[in-house]
SEVEXGU-750673 format. One record per residue (C-alpha): residue number from 1; x, y negated, z negated. Coordinates in steps of 0.05 Angstrom, whole numbers. Layout:
residues N
   num        X        Y        Z
   NUM        X        Y        Z
...
END
This chain:
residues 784
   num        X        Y        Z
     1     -494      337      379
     2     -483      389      433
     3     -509      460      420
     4     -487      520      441
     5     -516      562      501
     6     -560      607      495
     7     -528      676      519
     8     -587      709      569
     9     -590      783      593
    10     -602      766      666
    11     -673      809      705
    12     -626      815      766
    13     -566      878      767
    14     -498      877      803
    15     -495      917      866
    16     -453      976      856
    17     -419     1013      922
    18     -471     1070      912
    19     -539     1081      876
    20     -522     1128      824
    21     -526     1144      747
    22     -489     1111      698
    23     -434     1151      670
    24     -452     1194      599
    25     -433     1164      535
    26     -363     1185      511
    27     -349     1223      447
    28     -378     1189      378
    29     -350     1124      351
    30     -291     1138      301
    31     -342     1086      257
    32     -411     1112      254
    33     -448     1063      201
    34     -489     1079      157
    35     -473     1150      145
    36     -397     1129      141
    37     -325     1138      167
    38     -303     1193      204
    39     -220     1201      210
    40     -175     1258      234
    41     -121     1290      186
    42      -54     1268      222
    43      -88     1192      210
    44     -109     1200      140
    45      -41     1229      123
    46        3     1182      152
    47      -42     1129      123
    48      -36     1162       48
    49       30     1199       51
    50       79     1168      103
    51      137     1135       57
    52      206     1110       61
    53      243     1082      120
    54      226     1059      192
    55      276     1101      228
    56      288     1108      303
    57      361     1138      305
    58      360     1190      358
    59      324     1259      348
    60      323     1303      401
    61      242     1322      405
    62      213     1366      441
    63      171     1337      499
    64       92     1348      496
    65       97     1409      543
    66      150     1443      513
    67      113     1424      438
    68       49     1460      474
    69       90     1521      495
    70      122     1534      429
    71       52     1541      388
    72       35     1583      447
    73       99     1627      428
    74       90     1621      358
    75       18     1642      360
    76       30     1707      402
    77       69     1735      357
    78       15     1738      304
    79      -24     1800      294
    80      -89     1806      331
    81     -128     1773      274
    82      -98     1709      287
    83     -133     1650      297
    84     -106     1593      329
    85     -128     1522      343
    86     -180     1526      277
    87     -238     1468      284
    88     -247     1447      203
    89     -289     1384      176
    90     -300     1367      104
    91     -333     1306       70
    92     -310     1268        8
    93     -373     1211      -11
    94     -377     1175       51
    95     -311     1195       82
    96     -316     1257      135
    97     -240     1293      147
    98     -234     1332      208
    99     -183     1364      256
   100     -155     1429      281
   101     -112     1469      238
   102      -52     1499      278
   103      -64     1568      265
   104      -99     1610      208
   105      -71     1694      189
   106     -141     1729      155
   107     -102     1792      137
   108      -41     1753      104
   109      -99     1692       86
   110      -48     1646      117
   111      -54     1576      142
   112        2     1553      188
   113       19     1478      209
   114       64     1494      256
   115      121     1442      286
   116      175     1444      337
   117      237     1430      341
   118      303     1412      373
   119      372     1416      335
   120      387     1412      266
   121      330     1426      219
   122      367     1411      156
   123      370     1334      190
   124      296     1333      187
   125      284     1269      146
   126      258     1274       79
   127      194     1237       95
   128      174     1278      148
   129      174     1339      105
   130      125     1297       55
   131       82     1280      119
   132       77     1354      139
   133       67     1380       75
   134       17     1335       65
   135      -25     1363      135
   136      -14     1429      113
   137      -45     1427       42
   138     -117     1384       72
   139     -122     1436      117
   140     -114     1483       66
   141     -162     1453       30
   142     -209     1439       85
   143     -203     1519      100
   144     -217     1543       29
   145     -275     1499       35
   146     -308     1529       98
   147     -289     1600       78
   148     -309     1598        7
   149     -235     1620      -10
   150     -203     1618      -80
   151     -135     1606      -57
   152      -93     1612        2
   153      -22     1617       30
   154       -1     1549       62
   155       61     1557      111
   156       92     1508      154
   157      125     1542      211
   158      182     1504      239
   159      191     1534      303
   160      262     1509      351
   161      255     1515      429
   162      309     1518      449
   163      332     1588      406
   164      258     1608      395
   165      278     1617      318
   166      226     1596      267
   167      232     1575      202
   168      178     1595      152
   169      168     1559       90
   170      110     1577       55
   171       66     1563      -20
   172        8     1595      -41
   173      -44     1558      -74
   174     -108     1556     -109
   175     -162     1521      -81
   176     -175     1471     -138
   177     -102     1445     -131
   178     -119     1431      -54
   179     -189     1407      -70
   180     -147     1352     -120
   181      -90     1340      -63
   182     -149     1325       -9
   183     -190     1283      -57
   184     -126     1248      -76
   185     -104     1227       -7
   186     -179     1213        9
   187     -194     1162      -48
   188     -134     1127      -29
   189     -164     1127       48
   190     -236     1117       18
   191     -230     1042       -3
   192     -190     1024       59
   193     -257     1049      102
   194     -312     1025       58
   195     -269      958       79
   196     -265      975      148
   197     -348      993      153
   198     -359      932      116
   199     -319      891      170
   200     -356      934      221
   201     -422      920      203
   202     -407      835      190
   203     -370      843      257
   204     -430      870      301
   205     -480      828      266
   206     -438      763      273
   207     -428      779      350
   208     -507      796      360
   209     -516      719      337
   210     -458      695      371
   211     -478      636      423
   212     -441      618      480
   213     -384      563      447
   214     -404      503      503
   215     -470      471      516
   216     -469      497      575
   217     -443      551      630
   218     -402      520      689
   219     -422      537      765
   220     -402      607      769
   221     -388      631      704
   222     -466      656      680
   223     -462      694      743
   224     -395      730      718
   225     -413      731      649
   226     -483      775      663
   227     -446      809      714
   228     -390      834      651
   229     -451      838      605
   230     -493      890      659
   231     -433      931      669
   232     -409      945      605
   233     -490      962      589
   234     -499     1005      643
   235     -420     1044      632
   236     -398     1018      693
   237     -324      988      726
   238     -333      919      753
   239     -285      884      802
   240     -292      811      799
   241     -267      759      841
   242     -276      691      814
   243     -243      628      831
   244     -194      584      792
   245     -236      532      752
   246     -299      574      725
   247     -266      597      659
   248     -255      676      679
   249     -232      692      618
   250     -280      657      568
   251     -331      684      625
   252     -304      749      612
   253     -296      760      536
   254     -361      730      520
   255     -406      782      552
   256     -358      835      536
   257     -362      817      456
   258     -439      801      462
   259     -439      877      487
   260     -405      907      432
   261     -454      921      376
   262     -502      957      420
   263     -454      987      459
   264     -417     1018      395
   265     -349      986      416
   266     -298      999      369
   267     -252      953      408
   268     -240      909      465
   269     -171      908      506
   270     -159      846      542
   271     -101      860      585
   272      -49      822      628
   273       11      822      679
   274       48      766      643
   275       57      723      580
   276        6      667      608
   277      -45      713      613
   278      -40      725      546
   279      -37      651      518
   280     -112      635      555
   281     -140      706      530
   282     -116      674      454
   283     -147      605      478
   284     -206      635      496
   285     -217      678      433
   286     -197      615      393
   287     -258      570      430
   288     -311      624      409
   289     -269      625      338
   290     -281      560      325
   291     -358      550      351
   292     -373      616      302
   293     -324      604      241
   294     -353      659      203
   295     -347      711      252
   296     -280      734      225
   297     -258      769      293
   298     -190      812      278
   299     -148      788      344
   300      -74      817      351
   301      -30      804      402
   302       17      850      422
   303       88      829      451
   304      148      865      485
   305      198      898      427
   306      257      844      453
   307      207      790      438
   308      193      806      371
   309      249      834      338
   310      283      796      275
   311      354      828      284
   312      368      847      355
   313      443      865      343
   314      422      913      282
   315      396      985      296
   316      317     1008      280
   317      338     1041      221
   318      340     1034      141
   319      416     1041      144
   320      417      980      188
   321      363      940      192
   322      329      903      127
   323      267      908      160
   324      265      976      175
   325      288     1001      102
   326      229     1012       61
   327      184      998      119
   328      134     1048      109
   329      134     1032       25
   330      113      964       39
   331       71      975       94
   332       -3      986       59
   333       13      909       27
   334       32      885       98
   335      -38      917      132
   336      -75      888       73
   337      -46      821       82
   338      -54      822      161
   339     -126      839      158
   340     -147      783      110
   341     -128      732      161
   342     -153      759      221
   343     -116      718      276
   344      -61      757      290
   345      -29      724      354
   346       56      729      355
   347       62      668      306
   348       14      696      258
   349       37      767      257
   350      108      750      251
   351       92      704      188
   352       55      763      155
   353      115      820      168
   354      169      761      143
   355      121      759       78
   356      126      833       62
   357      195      846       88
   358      171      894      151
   359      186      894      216
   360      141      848      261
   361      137      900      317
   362      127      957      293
   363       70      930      248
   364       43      904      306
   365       32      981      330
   366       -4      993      268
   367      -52      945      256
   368      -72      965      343
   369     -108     1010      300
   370     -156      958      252
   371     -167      894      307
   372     -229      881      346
   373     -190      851      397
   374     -126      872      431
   375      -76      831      475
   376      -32      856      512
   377       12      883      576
   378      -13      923      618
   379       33      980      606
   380        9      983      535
   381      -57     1015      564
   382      -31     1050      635
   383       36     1070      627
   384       43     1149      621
   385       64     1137      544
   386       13     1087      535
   387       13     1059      459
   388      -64     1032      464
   389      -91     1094      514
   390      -56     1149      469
   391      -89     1114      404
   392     -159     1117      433
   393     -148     1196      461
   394     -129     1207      393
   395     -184     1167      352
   396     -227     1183      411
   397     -247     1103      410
   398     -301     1070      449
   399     -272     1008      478
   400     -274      970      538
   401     -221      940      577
   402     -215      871      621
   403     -154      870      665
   404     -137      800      675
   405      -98      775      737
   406     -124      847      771
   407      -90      833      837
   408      -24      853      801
   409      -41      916      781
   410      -21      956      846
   411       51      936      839
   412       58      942      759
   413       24     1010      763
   414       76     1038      817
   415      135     1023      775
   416      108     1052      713
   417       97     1113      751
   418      160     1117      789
   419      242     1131      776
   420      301     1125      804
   421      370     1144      787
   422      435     1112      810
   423      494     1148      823
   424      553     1095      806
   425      518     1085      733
   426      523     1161      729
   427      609     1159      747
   428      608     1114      694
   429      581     1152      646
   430      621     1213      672
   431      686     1172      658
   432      672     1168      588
   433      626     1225      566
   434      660     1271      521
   435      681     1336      539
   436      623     1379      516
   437      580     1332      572
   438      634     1337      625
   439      612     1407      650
   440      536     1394      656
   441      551     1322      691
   442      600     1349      746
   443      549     1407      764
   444      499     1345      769
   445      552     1310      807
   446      556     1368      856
   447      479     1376      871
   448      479     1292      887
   449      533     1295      938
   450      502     1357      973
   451      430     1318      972
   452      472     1274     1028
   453      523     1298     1052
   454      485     1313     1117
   455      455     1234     1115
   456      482     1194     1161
   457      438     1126     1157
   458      438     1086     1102
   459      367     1099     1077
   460      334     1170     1085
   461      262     1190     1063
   462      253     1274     1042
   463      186     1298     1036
   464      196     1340      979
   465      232     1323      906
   466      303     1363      910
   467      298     1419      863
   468      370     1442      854
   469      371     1369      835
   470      323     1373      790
   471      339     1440      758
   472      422     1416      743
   473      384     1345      717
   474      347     1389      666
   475      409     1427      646
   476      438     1363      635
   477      379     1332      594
   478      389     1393      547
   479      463     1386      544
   480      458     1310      529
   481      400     1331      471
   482      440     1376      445
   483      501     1334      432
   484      465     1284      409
   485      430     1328      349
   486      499     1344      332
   487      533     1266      337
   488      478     1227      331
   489      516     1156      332
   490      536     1168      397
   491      464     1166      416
   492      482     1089      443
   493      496     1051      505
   494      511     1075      574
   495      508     1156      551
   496      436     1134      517
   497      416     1104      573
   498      422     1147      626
   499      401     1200      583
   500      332     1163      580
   501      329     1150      658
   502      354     1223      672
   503      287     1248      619
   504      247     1192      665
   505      266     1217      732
   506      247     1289      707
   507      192     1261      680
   508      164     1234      745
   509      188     1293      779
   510      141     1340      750
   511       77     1290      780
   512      109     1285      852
   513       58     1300      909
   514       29     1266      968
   515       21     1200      926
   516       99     1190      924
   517      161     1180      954
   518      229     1217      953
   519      282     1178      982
   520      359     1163      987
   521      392     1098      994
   522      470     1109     1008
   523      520     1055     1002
   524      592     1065     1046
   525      560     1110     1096
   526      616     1151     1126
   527      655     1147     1069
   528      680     1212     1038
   529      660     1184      968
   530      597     1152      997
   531      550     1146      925
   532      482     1136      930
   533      410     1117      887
   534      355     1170      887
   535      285     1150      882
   536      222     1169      867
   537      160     1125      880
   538       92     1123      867
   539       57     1091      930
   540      -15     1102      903
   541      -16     1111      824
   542      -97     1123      835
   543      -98     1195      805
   544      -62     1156      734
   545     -100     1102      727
   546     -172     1132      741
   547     -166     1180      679
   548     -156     1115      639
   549     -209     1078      673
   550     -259     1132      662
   551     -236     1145      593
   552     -263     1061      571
   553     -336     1047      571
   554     -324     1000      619
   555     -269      965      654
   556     -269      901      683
   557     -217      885      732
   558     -218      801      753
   559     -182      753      791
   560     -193      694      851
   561     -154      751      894
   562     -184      824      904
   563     -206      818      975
   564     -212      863     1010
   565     -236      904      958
   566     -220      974      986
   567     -152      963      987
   568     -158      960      901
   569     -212     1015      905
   570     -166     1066      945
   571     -100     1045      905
   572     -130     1037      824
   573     -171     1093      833
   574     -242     1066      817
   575     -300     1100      802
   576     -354     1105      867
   577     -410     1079      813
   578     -358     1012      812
   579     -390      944      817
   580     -371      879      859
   581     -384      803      858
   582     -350      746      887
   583     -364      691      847
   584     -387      637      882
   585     -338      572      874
   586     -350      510      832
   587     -309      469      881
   588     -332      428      946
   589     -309      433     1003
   590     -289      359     1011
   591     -241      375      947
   592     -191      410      984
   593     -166      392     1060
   594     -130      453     1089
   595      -89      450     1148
   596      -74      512     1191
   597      -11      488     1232
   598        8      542     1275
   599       43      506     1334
   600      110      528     1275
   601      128      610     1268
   602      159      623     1204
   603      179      687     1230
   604      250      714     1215
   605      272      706     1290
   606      240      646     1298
   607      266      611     1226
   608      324      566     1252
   609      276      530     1294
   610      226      523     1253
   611      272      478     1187
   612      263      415     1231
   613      184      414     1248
   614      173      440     1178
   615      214      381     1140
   616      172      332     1182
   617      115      361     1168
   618      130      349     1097
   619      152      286     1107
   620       97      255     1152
   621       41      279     1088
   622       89      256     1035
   623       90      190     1068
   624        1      204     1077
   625       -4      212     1012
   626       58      204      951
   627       51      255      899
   628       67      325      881
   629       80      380      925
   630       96      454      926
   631      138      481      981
   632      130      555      986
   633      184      602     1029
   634      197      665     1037
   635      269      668     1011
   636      313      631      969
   637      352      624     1029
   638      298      602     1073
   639      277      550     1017
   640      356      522     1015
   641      358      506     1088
   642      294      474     1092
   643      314      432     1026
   644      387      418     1046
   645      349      386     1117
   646      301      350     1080
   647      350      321     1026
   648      398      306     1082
   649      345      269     1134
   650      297      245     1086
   651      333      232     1026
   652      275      187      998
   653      233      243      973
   654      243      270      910
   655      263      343      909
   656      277      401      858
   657      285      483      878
   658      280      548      849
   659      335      591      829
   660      347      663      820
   661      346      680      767
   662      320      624      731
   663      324      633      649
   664      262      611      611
   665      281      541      589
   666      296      534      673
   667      231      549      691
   668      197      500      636
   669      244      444      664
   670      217      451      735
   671      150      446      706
   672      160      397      670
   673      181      352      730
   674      110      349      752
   675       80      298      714
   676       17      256      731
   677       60      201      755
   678      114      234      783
   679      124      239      859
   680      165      298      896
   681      163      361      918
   682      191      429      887
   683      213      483      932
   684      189      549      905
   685      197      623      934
   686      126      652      952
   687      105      714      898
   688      161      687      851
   689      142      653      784
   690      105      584      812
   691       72      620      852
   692       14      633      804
   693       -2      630      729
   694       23      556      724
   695      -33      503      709
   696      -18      424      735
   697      -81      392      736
   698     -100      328      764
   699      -40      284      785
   700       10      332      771
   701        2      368      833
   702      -41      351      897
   703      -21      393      951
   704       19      449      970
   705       59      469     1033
   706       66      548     1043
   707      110      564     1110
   708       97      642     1105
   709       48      694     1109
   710       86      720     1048
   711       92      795     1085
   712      139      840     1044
   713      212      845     1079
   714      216      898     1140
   715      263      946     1106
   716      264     1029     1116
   717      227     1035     1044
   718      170      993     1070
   719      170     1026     1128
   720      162     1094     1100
   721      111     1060     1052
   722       78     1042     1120
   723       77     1110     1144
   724       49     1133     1086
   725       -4     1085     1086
   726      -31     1103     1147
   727      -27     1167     1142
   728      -79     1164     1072
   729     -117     1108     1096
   730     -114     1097     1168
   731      -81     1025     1146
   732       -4     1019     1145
   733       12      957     1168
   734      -51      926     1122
   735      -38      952     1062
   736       43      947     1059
   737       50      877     1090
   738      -20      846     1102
   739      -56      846     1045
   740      -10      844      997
   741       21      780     1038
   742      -49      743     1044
   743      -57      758      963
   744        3      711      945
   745      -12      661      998
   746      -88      648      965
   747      -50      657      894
   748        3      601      906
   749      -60      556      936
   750     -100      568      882
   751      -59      517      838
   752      -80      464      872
   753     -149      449      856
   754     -147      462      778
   755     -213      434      758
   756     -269      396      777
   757     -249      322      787
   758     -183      345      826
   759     -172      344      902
   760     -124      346      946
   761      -83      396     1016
   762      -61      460     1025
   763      -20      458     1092
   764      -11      538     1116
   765       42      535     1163
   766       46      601     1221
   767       11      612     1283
   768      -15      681     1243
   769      -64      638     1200
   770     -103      613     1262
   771     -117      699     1279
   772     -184      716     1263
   773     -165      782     1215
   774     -108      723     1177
   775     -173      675     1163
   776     -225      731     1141
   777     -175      735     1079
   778     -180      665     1058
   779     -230      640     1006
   780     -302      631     1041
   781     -296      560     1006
   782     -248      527     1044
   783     -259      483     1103
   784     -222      511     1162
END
């Protein structure tokens, strides 16, 4: 019978990039056993009092800023007793209530909760009122408590921002009748977390005696796993670059849960760039599942809204949907269910919410706040509105995050921090906006045309964010808020939608600086009614991501592509204290023959020439050796002339191409031709979806073909992305095209040689490969 590895805490320590300290510990665990269970008001409310429907019809909020400036307002127009922001704490058993009350008179012994507002207040929901009551009288409570006070005035002070008005509704009461309300809503909280610090306490001890699930580790992987293990003990980021075939992600969750109990995690984030990356974090979790049955580790997986919703035609509201009417009554049945069966992937979750009637998603959101173990996209921890990073500033959480498939995250984090705006969606929305819209969109209109009406080339970079632009966009925001407090149902399609992009763009606006872009791309230059997009891009999203970094214990950031590692270091933002390995690889060299043919240029000017010496080059090591190929190009039209020749002169070998857009089913099909005794070869752009995250072992593929450097297009955005590259880092032409390029070519080789009995060629066709600054970028592995 096999037995499990041992899991040992290696003598030896990664090599950070500099000798210093590790990092302080964050703020205390939201779990602190034995002494008990520590939760904030606003959770322990809307865990006791939140009822009714799940409702997500249009309300105009206030953003955070504008929420931030009206307690500001509110609170300077109290008398000079005033206090605002008031720290209170009170304990009931084992349960410890704390928070800050809004705002607290002494000479009228008032308490305020004070909310803002845009609109209507008499369309406030029902429920809502509850929920804010319901803040208002445990801070009451919570205040009589610390001041010794018999009773007290509790107001809540809805305040609007856009006429300044507020509306003051206000109850006095005794300090018993709080003291019952408090120790109401806490009993009801205080079996949930005697539950919860059970579940803690099995949960650490189960994963200090959790062995490693295999007899044994393979080559590579004990050196990732200690590495994971050392940094999340010392507080520090890791990047880790480890090769296809070690088991990265069993490699990395391991360590990571082994480090848990004495690091006081309350949670680990595993998180990735696409829906594979998900299925072999779920794999993974489910190998150490079944080697420690009792362990009982809480895994959810999280999945985009689209993806999960029961009723896509029906609207997320109690008027409309089933699932959303009642949502929040059935919800404490729906948790309790969840949690008793612990694996929580999409399958799972969507059985449980079908059970009770709720709606799969948005339960999903909630129980983010009871797993151990969270999968999901990377937005769901770096986007600016971050479900999963919002949660743990609020709970103030110690977890620890691995970032799966890390290579991606320069790209994903750029678009979550940029914006655009296109002019021909807005003329459609002009056409049919109704009249109260029609004066604050033709102003808008106006400021667009004047941004160009000087540009003469298509494409034209600014280097500042237009602010007559910006202050008519804002007038329009308000206008479209208003109107849509007053006629909420037409809250929907194209008016809705640019309304969100138009709060985006502002959005994004508001963080412009050296680290973005401000351009103009104009269609039907020299036209009088020339119309245009307007862009604003995020070229190094460093200064967003290292707050979130810094805010985990640790972060681990892996993948067989992060070389050179100061290009992810200068983009991501990571810490100076960061660590680095490159995992040595478990292949040999005799696995994998790879031929640099650079008598062929694959560059643009050279492409024509190049179909013919390419297709027989395909066709002489078809003939080698039958089997199955991948054919990587540069475009889908490069990839159709080199098929069309090849189909045409060598109509013997088996052939099968990527489309745009290519649905779901499409893309399983292709895959699916690739069998173990299949022979052919599928043409495939370079960076598209074959290019990495598909698995064919063995047979099913043995070699692949790649006739590009895979350098991004020459166009006047990358350009001006050049430019700003070297300008920050001395490095345009590296980091736009170079690096980038090299990271898809190793990516789309890297499905070659799947595990350890497989060989078999990677042909790289370009005179570029054979330059010496081309082959430092390739894996120190191969055989050149």
């Amino acid at each position: 019978m096999l037995r499990p590895a041992a899991f040992v805490i290696p003598d030896t320590s990664i090599r950070p990039d500099a000798d210093v300290a590790a990092p302080p510990a964050l703020s205390p665990v939201a779990l602190d056993p034995p002494s008990g269970y520590r939760v904030a008001v606003r959770e322990l409310c809307e865990f006791t009092a939140k009822t009714g429907d799940l409702d997500l019809r249009f309300t105009p909020s206030p953003t955070a800023q504008e929420g931030i400036a009206g307690h500001r307002t509110v609170a300077a127009r109290r008398n000079p007793t005033y206090q605002a922001e008031v720290p209170l704490s009170g304990a009931f058993q084992e349960l410890t209530v704390r928070g800050r009350a809004d705002g607290y008179d002494a000479t009228l012994n008032q308490l305020e909760e004070i909310k803002t507002y845009r609109g209507d207040l008499d369309a406030l929901p029902a429920n809502h009122r509850q929920l804010h009551w319901a803040q208002a009288k445990v801070y009451g409570w919570l205040l009589c408590q610390q001041l010794e006070l018999a009773e007290i005035n509790v107001a809540l002070v809805y305040f609007n921002i856009i006429s300044e008005q507020e509306t003051l509704i206000r109850e006095r009461f005794t300090a018993s009748e709080l003291q019952a309300f408090f120790e109401q809503q806490a009993s009801l909280f205080l079996t949930w977390a005697r539950q919860e610090l059970a579940n803690r306490d099995a949960r650490d001890q189960g994963l200090k005696a959790l062995a490693f699930p295999h007899q044994g580790f393979r080559h590579g992987q004990r050196h990732l796993a200690e590495s994971v293990y050392k940094a999340v003990s010392t507080g520090r980021c890791l990047m880790a670059q480890a090769p296809t075939g070690i088991g990265k992600t069993l490699g990395t969750v391991f360590p990571m849960l082994k480090a848990a109990p004495t690091r006081k995690l309350d949670k680990v984030f595993f998180l990735t760039a696409k829906t594979p990356g998900r299925k072999l974090a779920l794999d993974a979790l489910n190998v150490i599942g079944r080697s420690a049955p009792q362990l009982g580790l809480r895994v959810l997986e999280l999945v985009a809204r689209d993806k999960a919703c029961e009723y896509p035609d029906k609207a997320c509201n109690g008027d409309s949907c089933p699932l959303a009417k009642g949502f929040y009554d059935r919800l404490p049945a729906a948790r309790s269910d969840a949690l008793i069966q612990p694996w929580l992937d999409q399958a799972g979750l969507r059985q449980v919410a079908l059970r009770h009637e709720v709606c799969p998603y948005y339960l999903s959101q909630e129980l983010a706040r009871w797993a151990d173990v969270v999968i999901a996209d990377y937005n769901y921890y770096f986007d600016l509105s971050a479900l999963l990073f919002g949660l743990c500033q609020f709970n103030q959480w110690r977890v620890a995050v691995l970032v799966d498939e890390a290579h991606n995250m320069v790209e994903r984090t750029r678009q979550m921090y940029s914006a655009s705006l296109d002019q021909h969606a807005m003329n459609q929305v002009r056409q049919v906006a109704p009249e109260p819209l029609k004066k604050a969109l033709q102003r808008l209109n106006r400021e667009w045309n004047a941004l160009h009406k000087e540009q003469v080339a298509p494409y034209q970079a600014y280097p500042e964010a237009p602010a007559r632009f910006l202050n008519a966009l804002s007038l329009c925001v308000t206008a479209f808020g208003d109107y849509f407090n007053d006629h909420p149902h037409a809250a929907s399609g194209e008016l809705q939608r640019f309304y969100f992009d138009a709060i985006q763009f502002g959005r994004i606006a508001e963080l412009f600086d050296a680290h973005f872009l401000f351009d103009i791309s104009k269609r039907d230059v020299g036209s009088k009614r020339a119309l245009s997009r307007l862009s604003l891009r995020n070229v190094v999203p460093a200064g967003f991501v290292r707050p979130r970094l810094s805010a985990a214990v640790s972060t681990v950031l892996f993948s067989a592509t992060l070389n050179p590692r100061h290009f992810y270091r200068d983009l991501l933002g990571l810490p100076e204290t960061t660590a680095w390995i490159d995992v040595e690889s478990p292949f040999q060299r005799a696995q994998l023959e790879v031929q640099i043919v650079s008598r062929i240029s694959t560059r643009y000017t050279h492409r024509q020439a190049s179909l013919a010496p390419i297709v027989a080059l395909m066709a002489e090591q078809f003939q080698r050796r039958p089997g199955n190929y991948l054919a990587f190009f540069s475009s889908f039209d490069y990839l159709q002339q080199v098929a069309e020749l090849m189909q045409g002169s060598h109509p013997q070998v088996p052939v099968w191409l990527q489309s745009r857009g290519m649905a779901e089913a499409e893309r399983h099909a292709f895959l699916e031709r690739f069998t173990p005794d299949s022979q052919g070869i599928g043409f495939a752009v370079l960076g598209g979806a074959f290019g990495e995250g598909i698995d064919l072992p063995g047979a099913r593929l043995i070699g692949a073909f790649i006739a590009t450097l895979g350098l991004a297009q020459i166009n006047p955005v990358n350009e001006q992305l050049k430019q700003r590259m070297s300008l920050l880092f001395g490095a345009g032409y590296d980091y736009t095209y170079l690096y980038p390029g090299m990271q898809k070519v190793v990516q789309a080789a890297g499905r070659v040689i799947r595990g350890q009995e497989d060989s078999g060629v990677v042909v790289l066709i370009d005179d570029r490969f054979a330059e010496s600054k081309v082959r430092q970028l390739l894996p120190a592995w191969w055989a050149l």
